[in-house]
C-alpha positions, 0 to 999 in steps of 0.5 A, a space after each residue: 334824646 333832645 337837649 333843652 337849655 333854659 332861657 338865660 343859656 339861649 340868650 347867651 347863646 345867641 348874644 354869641 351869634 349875633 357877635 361872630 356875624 359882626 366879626 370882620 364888619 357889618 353882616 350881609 343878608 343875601 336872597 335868591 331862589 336856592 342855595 346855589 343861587 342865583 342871588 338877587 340881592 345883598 343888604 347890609 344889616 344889624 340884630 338885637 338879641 333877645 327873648 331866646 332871638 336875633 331881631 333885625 334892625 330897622 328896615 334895611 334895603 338895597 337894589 336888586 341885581 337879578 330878577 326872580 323869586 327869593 325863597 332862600 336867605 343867607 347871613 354872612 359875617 363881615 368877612 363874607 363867610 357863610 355863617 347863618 343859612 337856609 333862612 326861609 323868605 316871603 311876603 308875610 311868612 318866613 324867617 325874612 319878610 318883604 312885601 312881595 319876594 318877586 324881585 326886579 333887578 334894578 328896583 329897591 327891595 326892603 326888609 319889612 321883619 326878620 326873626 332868627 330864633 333859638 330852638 
């Protein structure tokens, strides 16, 4: 049998998440092809939280060290710690959207959105 929390529970509850990744510093998204890499890139960022969410802040960027497609995100705490995964990426659909997830080492790549949600 599922479990259903109300809407204030979910609130909360991500409120919760959102304060352990920023236990030890600033959280960082890291985008590659697959869970065991290879990462592309890694971009310092912030949510808010709200409406059962995490909303990424701003459009954050940063240059890319390996070229490839990126399909998979992770959301580390400050201290490197793996703590959100299997975040999905693409160019208009996913969890992370960039303009295009074909990614070129050495150019920037920025987050257009980003939306974790509380099911």
């Amino acid at each position: 049998m599922s479990v259903n929390y109300d809407g204030g529970t979910k609130d909360g509850r991500m409120q919760a998440v959102n304060n352990y990744l920023n236990n030890g510093g600033s959280p960082q998204l890291y985008l590659g092809a697959s869970s065991s890499g290879p990462w592309m890139v890694n971009i310092p960022v912030s949510f808010s939280e709200g409406s059962q969410r995490l909303t990424l802040n701003g459009s954050p960027s940063a240059t890319v060290y390996t070229t490839g497609t990126a399909t998979y995100g992770v959301l580390t705490d400050g201290a490197g710690n793996w703590r959100i995964y299997g975040l999905s990426v693409g160019a208009g659909g996913g969890d992370i959207n960039l303009s295009t997830n074909y990614l070129v080492a050495g150019q920037v790549v920025q987050i257009n959105s980003g939306v974790i949600y509380h099911y």
